[in-house]
TORSEZA-424719 format. One record per residue (C-alpha): x, y, z; residue in three letters; residue number from 1. Coordinates in Angstrom, 3 decimals. Each point is the difference from the previous one (the first is absolute). Layout:
BEGIN
{xx = X&yy = Y&zz = Z&rest = ALA&nr = NUM}
...
***
This chain:
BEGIN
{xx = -100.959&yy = -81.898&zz = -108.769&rest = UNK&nr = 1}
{xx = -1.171&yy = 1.761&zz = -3.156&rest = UNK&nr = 2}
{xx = -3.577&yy = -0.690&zz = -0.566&rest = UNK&nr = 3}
{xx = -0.855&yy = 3.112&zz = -2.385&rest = UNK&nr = 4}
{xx = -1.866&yy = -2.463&zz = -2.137&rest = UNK&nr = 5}
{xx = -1.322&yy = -1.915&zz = 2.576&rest = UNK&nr = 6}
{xx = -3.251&yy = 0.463&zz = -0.603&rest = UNK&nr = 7}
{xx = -2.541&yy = 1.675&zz = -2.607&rest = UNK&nr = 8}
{xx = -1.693&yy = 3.090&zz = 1.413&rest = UNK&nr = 9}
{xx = -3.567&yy = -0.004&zz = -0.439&rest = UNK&nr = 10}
{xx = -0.901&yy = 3.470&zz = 0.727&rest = UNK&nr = 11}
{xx = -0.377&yy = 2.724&zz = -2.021&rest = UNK&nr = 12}
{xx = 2.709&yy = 2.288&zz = -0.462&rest = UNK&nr = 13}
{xx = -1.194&yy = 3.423&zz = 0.724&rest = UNK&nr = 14}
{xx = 2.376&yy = 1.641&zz = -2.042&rest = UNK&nr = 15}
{xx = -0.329&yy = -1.519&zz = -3.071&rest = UNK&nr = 16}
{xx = -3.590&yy = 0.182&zz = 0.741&rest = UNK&nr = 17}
{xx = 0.008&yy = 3.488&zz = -0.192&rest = UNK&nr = 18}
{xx = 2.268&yy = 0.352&zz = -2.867&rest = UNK&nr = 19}
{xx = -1.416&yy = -2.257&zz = -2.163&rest = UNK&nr = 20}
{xx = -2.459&yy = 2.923&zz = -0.807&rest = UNK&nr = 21}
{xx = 1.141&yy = 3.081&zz = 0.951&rest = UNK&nr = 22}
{xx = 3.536&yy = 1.094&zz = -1.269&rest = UNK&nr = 23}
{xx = 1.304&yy = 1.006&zz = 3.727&rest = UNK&nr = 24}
{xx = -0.980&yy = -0.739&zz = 3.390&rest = UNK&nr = 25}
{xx = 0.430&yy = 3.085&zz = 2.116&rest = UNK&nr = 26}
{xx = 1.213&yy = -0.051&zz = 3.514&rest = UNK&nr = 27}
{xx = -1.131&yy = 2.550&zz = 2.506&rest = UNK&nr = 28}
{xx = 3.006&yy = 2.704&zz = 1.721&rest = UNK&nr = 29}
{xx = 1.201&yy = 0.314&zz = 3.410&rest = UNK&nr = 30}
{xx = -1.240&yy = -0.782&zz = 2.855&rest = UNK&nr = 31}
{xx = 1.571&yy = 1.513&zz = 2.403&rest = UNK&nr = 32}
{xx = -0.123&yy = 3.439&zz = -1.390&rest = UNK&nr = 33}
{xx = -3.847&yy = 0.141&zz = -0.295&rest = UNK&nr = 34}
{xx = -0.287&yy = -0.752&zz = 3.616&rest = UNK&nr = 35}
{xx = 2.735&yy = 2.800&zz = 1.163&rest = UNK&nr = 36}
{xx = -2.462&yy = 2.441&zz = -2.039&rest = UNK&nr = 37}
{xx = -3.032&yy = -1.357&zz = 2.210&rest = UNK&nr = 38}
{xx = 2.302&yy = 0.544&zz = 2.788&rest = UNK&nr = 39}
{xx = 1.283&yy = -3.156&zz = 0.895&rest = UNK&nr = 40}
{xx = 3.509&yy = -0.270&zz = 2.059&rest = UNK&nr = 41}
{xx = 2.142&yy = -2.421&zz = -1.501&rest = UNK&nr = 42}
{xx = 3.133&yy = 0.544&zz = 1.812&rest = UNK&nr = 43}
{xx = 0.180&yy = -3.302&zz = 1.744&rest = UNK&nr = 44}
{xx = 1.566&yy = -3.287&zz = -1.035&rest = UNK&nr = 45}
{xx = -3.416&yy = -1.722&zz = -1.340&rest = UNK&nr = 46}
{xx = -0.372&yy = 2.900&zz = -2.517&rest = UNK&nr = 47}
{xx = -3.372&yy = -0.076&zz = -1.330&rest = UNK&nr = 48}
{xx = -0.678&yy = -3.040&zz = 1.779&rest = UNK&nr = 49}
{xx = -0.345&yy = 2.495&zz = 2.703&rest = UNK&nr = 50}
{xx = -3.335&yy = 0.961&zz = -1.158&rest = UNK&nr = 51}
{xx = -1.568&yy = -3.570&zz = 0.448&rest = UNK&nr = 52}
{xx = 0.142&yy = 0.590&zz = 3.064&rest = UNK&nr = 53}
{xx = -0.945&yy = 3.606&zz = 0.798&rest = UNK&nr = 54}
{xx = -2.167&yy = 0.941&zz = -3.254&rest = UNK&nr = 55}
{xx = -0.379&yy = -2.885&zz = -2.165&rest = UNK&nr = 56}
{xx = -3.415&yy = 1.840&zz = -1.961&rest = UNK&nr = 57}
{xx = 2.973&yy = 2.345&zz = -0.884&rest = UNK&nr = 58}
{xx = 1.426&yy = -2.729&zz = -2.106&rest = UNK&nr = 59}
{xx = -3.300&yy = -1.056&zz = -1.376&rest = UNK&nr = 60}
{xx = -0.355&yy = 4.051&zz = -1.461&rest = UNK&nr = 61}
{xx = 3.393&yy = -0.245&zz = -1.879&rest = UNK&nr = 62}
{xx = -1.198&yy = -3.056&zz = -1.443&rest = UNK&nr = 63}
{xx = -3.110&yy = 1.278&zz = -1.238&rest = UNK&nr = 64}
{xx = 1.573&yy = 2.870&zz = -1.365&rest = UNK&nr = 65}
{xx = 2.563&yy = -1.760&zz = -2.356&rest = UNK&nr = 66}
{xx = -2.926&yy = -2.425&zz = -1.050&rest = UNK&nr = 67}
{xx = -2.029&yy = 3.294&zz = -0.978&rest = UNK&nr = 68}
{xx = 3.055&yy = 1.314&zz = -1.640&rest = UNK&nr = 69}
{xx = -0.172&yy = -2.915&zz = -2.029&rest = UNK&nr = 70}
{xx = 2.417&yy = -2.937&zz = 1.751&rest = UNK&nr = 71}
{xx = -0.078&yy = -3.868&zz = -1.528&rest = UNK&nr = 72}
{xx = 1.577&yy = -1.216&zz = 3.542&rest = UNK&nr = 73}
{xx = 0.458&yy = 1.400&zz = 3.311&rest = UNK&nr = 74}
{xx = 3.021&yy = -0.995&zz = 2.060&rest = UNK&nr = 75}
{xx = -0.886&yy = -0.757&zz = 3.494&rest = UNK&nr = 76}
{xx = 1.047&yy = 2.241&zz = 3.040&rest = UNK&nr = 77}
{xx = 2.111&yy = -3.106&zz = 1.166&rest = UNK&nr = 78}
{xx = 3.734&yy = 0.436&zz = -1.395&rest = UNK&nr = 79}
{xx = 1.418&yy = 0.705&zz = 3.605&rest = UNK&nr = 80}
{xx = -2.885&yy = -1.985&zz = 2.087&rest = UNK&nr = 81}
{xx = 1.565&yy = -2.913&zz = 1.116&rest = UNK&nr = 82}
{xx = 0.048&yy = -2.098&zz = 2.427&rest = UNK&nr = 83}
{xx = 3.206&yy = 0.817&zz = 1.686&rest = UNK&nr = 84}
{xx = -0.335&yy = 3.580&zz = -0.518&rest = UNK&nr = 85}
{xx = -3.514&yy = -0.104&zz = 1.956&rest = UNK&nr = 86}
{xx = 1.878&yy = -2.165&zz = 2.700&rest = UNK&nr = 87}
{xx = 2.324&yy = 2.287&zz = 0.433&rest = UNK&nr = 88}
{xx = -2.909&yy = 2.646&zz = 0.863&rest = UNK&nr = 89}
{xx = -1.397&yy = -2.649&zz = 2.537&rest = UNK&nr = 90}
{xx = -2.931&yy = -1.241&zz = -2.883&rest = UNK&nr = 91}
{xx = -0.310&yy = -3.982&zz = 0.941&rest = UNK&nr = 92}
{xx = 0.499&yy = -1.971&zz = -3.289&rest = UNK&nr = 93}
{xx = -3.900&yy = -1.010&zz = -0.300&rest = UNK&nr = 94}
{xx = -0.751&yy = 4.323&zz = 0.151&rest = UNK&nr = 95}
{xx = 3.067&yy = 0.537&zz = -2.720&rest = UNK&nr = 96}
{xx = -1.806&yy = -2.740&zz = -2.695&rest = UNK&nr = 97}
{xx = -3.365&yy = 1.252&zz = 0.679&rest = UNK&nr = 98}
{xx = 1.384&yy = 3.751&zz = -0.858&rest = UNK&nr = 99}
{xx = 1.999&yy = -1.534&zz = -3.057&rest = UNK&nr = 100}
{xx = -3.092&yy = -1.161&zz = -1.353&rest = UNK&nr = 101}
{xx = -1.897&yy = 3.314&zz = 0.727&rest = UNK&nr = 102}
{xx = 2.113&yy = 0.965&zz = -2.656&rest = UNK&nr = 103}
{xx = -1.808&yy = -1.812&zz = -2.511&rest = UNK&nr = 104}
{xx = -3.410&yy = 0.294&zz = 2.027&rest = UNK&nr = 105}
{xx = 0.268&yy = 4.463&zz = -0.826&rest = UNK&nr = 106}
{xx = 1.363&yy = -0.376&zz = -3.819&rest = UNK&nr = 107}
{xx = -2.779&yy = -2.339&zz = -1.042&rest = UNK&nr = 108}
{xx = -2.510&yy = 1.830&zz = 1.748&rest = UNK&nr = 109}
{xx = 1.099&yy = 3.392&zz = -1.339&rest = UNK&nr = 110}
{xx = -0.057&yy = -2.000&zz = -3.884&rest = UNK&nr = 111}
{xx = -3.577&yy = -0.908&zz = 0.383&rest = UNK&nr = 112}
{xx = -1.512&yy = 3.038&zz = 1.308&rest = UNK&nr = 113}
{xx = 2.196&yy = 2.087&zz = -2.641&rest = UNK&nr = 114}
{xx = -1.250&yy = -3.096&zz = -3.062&rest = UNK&nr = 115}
{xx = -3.210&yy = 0.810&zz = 0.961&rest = UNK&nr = 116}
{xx = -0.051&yy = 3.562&zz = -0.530&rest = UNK&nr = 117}
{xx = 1.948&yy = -0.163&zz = -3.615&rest = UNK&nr = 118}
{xx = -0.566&yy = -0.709&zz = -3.651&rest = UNK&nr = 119}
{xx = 1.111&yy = -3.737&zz = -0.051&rest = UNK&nr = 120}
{xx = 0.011&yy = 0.175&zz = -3.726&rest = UNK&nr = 121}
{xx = 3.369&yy = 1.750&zz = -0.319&rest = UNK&nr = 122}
{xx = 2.203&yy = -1.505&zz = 2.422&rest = UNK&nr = 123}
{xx = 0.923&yy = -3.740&zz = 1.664&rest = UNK&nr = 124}
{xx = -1.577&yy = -0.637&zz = 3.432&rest = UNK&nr = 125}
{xx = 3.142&yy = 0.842&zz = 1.929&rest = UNK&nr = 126}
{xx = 1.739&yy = -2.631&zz = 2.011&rest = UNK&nr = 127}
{xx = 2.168&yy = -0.043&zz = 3.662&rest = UNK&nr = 128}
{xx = 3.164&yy = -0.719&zz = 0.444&rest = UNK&nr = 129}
{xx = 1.407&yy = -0.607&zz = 3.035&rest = UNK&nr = 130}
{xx = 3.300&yy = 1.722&zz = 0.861&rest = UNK&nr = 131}
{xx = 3.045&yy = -2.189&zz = 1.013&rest = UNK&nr = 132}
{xx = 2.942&yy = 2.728&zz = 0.857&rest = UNK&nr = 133}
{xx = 3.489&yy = -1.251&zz = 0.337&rest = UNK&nr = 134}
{xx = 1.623&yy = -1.418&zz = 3.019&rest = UNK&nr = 135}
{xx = 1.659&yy = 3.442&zz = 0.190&rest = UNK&nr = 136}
{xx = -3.048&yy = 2.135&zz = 0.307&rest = UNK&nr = 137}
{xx = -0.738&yy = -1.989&zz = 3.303&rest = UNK&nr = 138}
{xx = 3.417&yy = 1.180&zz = 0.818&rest = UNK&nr = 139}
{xx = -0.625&yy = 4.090&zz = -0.703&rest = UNK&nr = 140}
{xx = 3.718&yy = 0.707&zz = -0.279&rest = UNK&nr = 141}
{xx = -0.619&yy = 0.324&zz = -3.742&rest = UNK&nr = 142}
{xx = 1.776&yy = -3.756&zz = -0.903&rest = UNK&nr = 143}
{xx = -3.084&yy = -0.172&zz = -2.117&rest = UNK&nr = 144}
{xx = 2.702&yy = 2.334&zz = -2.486&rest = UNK&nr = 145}
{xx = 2.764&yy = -2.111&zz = 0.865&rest = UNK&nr = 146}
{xx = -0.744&yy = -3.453&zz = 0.099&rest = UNK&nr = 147}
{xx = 2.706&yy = -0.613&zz = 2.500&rest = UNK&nr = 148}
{xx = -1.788&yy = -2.627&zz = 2.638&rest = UNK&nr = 149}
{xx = 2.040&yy = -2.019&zz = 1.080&rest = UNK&nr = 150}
{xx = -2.342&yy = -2.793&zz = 0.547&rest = UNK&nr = 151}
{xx = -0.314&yy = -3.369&zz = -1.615&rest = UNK&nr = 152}
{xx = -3.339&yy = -1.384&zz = -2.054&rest = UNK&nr = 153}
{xx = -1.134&yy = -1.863&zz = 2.546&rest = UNK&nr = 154}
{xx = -0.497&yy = 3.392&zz = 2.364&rest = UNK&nr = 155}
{xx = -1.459&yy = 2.040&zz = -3.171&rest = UNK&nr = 156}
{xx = -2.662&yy = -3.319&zz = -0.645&rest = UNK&nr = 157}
{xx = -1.164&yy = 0.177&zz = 3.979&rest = UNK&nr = 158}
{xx = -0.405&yy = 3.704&zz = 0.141&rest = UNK&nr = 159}
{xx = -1.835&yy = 0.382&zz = -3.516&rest = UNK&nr = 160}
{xx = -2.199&yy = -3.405&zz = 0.698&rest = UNK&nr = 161}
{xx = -2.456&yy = 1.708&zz = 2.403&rest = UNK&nr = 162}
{xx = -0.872&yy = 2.802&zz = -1.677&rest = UNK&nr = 163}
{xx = -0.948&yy = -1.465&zz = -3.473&rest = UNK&nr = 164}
{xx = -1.861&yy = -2.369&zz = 1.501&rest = UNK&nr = 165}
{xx = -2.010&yy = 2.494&zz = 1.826&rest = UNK&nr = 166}
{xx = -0.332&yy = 1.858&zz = -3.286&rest = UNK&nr = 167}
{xx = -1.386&yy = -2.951&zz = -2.272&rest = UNK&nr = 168}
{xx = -1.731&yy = -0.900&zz = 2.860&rest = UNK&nr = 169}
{xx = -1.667&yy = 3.148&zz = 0.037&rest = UNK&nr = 170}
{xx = -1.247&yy = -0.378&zz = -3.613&rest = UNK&nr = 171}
{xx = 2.698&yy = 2.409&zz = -2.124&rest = UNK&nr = 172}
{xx = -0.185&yy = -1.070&zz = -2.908&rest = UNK&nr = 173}
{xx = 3.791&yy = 0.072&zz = -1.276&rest = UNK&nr = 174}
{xx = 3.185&yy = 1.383&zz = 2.108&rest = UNK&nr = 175}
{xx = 2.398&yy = 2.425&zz = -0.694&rest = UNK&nr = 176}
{xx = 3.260&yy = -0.996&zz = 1.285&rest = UNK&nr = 177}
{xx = 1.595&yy = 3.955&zz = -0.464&rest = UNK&nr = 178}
{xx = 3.112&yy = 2.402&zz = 0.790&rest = UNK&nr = 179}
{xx = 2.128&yy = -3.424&zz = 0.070&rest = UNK&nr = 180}
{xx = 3.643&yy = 0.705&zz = 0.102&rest = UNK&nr = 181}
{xx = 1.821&yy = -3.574&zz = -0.329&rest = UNK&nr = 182}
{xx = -0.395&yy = -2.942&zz = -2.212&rest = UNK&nr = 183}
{xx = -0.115&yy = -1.946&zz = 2.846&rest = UNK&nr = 184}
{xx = -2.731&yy = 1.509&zz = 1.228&rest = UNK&nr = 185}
{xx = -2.000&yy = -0.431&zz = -3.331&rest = UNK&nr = 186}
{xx = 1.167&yy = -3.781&zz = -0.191&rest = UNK&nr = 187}
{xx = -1.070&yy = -0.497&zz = 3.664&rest = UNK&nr = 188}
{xx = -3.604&yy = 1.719&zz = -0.584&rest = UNK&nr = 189}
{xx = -0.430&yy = -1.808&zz = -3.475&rest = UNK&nr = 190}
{xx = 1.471&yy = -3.318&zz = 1.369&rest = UNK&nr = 191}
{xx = -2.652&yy = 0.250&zz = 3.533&rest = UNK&nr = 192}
{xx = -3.074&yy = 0.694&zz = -2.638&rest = UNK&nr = 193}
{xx = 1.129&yy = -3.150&zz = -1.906&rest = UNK&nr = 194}
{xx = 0.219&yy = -2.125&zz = 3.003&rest = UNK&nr = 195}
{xx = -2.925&yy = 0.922&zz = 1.826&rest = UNK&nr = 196}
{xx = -2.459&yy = 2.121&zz = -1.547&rest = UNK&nr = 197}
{xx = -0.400&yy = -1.300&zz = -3.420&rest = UNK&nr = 198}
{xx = -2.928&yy = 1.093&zz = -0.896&rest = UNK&nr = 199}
{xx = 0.913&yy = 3.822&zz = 0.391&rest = UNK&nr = 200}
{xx = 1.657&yy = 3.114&zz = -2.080&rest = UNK&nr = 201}
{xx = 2.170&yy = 2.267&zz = 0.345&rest = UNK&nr = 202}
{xx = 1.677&yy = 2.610&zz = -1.680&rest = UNK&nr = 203}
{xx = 4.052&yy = 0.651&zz = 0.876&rest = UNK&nr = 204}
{xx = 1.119&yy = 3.709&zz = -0.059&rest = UNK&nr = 205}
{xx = 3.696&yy = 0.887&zz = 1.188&rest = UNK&nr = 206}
{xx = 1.227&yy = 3.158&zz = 1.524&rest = UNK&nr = 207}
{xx = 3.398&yy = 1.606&zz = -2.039&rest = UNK&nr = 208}
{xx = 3.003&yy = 0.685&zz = 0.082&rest = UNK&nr = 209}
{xx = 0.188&yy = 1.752&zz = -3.680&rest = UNK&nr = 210}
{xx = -1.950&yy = -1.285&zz = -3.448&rest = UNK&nr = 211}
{xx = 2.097&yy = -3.127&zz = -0.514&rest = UNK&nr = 212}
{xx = 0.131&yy = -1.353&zz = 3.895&rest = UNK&nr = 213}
{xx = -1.946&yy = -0.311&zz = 2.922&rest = UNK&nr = 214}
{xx = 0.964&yy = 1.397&zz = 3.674&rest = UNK&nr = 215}
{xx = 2.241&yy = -2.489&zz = 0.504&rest = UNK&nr = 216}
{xx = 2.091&yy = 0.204&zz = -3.229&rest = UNK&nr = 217}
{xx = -1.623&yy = -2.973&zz = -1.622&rest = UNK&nr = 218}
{xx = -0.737&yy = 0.503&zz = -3.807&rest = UNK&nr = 219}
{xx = -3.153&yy = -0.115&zz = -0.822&rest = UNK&nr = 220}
{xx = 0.474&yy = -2.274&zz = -3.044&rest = UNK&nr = 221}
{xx = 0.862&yy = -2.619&zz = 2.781&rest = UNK&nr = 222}
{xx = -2.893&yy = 0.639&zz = 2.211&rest = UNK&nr = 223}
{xx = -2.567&yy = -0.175&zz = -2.789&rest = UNK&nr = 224}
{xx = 1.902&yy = -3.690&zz = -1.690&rest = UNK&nr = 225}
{xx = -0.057&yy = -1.307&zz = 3.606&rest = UNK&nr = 226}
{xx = -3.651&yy = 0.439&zz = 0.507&rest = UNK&nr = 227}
{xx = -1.558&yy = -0.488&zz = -3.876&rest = UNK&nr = 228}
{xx = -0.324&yy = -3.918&zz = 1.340&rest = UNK&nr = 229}
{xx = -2.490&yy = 0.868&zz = 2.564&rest = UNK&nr = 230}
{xx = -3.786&yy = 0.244&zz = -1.060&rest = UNK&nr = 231}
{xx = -1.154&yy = 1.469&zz = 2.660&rest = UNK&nr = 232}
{xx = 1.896&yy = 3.358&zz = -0.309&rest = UNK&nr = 233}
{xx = -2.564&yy = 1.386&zz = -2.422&rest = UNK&nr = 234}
{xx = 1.932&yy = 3.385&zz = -0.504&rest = UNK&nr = 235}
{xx = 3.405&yy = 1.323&zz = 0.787&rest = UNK&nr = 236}
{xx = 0.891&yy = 3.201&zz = 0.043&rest = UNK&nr = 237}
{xx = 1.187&yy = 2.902&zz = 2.054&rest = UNK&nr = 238}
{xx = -0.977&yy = 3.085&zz = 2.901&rest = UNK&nr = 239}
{xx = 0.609&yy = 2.538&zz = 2.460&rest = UNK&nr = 240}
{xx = 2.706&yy = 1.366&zz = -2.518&rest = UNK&nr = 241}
{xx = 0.363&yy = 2.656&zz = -2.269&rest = UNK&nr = 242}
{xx = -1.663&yy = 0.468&zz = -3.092&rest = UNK&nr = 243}
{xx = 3.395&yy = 0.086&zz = -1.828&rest = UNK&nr = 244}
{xx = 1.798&yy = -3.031&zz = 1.349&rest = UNK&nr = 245}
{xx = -3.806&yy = -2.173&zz = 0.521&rest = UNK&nr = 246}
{xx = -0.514&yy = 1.027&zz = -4.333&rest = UNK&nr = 247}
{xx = 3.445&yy = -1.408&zz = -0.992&rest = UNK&nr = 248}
{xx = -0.395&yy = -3.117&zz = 2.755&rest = UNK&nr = 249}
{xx = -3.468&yy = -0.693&zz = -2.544&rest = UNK&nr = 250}
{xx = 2.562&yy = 0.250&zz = -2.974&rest = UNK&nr = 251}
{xx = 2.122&yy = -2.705&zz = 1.766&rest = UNK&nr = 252}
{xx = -2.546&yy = -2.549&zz = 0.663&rest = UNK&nr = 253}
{xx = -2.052&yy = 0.237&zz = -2.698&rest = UNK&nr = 254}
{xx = 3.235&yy = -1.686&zz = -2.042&rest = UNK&nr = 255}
{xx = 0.114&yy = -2.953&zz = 2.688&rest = UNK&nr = 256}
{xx = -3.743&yy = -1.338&zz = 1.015&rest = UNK&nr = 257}
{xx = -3.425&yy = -0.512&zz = -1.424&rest = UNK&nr = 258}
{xx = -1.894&yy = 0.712&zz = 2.853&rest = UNK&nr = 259}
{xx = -1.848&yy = 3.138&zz = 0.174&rest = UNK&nr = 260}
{xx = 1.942&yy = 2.832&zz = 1.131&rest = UNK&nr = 261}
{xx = -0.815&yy = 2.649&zz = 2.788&rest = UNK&nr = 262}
{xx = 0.826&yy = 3.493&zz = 0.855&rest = UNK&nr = 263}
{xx = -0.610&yy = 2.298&zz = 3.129&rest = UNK&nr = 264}
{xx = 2.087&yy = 2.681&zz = 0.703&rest = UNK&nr = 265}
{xx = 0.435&yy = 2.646&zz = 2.253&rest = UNK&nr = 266}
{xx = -1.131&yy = 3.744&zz = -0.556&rest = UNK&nr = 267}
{xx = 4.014&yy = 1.450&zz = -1.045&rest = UNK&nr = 268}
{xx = 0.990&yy = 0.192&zz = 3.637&rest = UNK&nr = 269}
{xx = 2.814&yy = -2.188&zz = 1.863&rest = UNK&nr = 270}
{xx = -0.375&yy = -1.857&zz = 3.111&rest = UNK&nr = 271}
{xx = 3.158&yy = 0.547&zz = 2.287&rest = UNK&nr = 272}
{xx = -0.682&yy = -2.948&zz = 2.261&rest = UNK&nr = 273}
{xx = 2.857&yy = 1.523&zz = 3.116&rest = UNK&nr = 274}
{xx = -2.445&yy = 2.996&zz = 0.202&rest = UNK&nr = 275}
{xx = -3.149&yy = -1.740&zz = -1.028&rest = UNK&nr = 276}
{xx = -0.901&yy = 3.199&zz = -1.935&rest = UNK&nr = 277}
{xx = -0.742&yy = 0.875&zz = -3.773&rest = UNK&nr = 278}
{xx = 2.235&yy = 1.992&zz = -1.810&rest = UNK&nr = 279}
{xx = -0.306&yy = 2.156&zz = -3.029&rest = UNK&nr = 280}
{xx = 1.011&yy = -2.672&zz = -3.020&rest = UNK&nr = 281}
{xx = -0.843&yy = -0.037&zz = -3.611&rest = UNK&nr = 282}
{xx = -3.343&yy = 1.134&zz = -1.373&rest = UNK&nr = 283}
{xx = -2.326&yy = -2.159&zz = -2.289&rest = UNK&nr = 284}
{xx = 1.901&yy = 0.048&zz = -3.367&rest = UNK&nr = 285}
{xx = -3.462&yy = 0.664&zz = -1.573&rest = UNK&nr = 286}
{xx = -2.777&yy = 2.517&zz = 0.075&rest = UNK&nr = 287}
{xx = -2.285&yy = -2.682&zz = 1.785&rest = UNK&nr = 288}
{xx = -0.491&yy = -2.733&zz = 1.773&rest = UNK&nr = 289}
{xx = -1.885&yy = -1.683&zz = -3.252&rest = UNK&nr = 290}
{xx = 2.898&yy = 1.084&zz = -2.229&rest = UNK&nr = 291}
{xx = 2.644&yy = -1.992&zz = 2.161&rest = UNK&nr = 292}
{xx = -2.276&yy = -2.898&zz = 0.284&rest = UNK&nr = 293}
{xx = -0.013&yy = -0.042&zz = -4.191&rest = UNK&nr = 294}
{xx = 3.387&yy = 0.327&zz = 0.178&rest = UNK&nr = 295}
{xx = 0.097&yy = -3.029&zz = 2.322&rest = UNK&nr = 296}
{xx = -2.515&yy = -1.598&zz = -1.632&rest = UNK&nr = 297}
{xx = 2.100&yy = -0.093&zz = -3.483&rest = UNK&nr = 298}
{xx = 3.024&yy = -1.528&zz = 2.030&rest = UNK&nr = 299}
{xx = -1.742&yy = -2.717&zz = 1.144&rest = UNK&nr = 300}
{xx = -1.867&yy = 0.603&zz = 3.014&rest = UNK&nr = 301}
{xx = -3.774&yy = -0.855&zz = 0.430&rest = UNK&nr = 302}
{xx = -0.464&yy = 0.303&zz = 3.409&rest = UNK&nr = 303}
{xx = 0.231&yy = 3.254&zz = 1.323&rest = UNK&nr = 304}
{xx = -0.839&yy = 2.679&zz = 2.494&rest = UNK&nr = 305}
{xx = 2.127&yy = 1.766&zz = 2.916&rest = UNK&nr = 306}
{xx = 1.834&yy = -0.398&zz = 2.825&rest = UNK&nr = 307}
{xx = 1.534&yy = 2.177&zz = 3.010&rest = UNK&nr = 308}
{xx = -1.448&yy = 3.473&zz = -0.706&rest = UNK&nr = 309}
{xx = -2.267&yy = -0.421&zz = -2.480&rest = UNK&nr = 310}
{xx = -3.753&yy = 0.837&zz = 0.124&rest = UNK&nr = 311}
{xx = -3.731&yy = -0.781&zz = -1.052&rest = UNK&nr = 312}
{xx = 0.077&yy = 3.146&zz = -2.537&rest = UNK&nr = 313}
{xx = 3.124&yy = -1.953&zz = -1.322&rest = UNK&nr = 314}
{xx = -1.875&yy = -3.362&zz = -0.436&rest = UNK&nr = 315}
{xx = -2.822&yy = 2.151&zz = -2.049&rest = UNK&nr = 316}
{xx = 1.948&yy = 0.889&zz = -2.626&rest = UNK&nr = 317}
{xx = 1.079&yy = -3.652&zz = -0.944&rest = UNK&nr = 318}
{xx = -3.483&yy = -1.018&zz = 0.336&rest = UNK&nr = 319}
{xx = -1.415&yy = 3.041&zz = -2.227&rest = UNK&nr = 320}
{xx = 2.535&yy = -0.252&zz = -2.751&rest = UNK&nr = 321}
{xx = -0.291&yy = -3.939&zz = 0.400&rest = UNK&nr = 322}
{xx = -3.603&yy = -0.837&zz = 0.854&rest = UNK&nr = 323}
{xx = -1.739&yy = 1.900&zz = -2.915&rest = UNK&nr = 324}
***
């Protein structure tokens, strides 16, 4: 059953919040590679959800540092903590939501000591939002590029249920439903929000295959018609792409929807998901991380930071050329 206008949301949208004043909202970078530079070993099939478990003040350090770089919203350390992949470690469902919602426990607390220390003049008081990977990230073969499940709704509704629960639950204050690969996916996540959570946001980002499709080989013109209907999806946009194909995906989209459109890229290098390693790719197109973000910016994008690769020093130079 379609209930997309089921019911009014009451709560504030944080996005629209934030950009009702301030021209962007900038995102923070990547989390992973912050905490492989404090030393962190990620090589494991809960990724940086690793670190909840081991060294979870690690996480809370990253997060500071993007928010003193200048951040609008920190993404959660939760896009591969699920419940099944904590199972599968031998974490009892009651430890695995209690971790989930750690998540949002370290990026608030990391926002308020860092929005005490700054000049809250020149900037919004930055917001959480709690990560929502795709079904494939649980499965770490890299189907988070392809798309190619092989599952029906019903299974994609049951294993994304638990965790953003946990996450609203936990106080985030909008989710960030990212790296998704299928229209299926996205109608399943937007659909599940709808139905049961109606008084939440999110934003929809999609992994892709070049600037015109996602991973799967749907166009994006499709995927951004199909979810224009639902409120609740406060931004759509793309990540974990390069700069090149994630600039001309902006182009695309900003021709189909109203809703406010979002951008985080990775540093230039390419994921090759059989190794699991980085490889030498293309390199930022512009002298700076600020000058590709007014490039971005003038196609269409106002929500924007980085994704796989990209760092604090990164996130300080949109907020310098952008928070004057």
């Amino acid at each position: 059953m379609n209930t997309v206008n089921r019911k009014e949301n009451k709560k504030e949208n944080p996005i629209a919040a934030i950009l009702n004043h301030y021209p962007i909202l900038i995102l923070d970078g990547a989390m992973a590679t912050e905490l492989e530079r404090y030393g962190s070993n990620l090589d494991d099939s809960l990724w940086s959800a690793r670190v909840l478990l081991e060294q979870p003040e690690l996480i809370s350090k990253v997060h500071e540092a993007y928010f003193r770089a200048g951040a609008d919203c920190a993404i959660t350390a939760s896009y591969q903590a699920t419940v099944e992949g904590f199972a599968a470690k031998g974490i009892s469902e009651q430890e695995a939501l209690a971790l989930i919602q750690l998540t949002v426990e370290l990026a608030s607390k990391a926002r308020d000591t860092v929005w005490a220390e700054v000049d809250q003049m020149t900037r919004p008081k930055p917001i959480v939002a709690g990560s929502v990977g795709a079904y494939g990230a649980f499965l770490a073969d890299g189907s988070e590029y392809t798309g190619n499940y092989g599952v029906d709704d019903r299974r994609l509704r049951d294993f994304h249920r638990p965790r953003i629960q946990a996450l609203i639950e936990a106080g985030a204050d909008l989710l960030a439903f990212e790296t998704i690969p299928s229209l299926q996916e996205a109608k399943v996540l937007a659909e599940l929000l709808a139905d049961e959570f109606p008084d939440a946001y999110a934003w929809m980002s999609f992994s892709l295959q070049n600037g015109e499709r996602i991973s799967e080989g749907t166009l994006l013109r499709e995927c951004a018609q199909t979810l224009e209907p639902y409120t609740q999806i406060a931004a759509i946009g793309v990540n974990c792409a390069p700069a090149s194909f994630a600039a001309q995906a902006i182009e695309t989209l900003a021709s189909e929807t109203d809703k406010p459109l979002l951008i985080y890229p990775n540093s230039g290098e390419t994921y090759d998901a059989k190794t699991k390693t980085w490889q030498a790719g293309e390199s930022q197109t512009c002298g700076s991380f600020a000058e590709s973000a007014e490039i971005w910016h003038r196609a269409g994008a106002k929500v924007i930071g980085g994704c796989c690769r990209t760092t604090p020093e990164q996130i300080a130079q949109i907020s310098k050329a952008w928070r004057k």
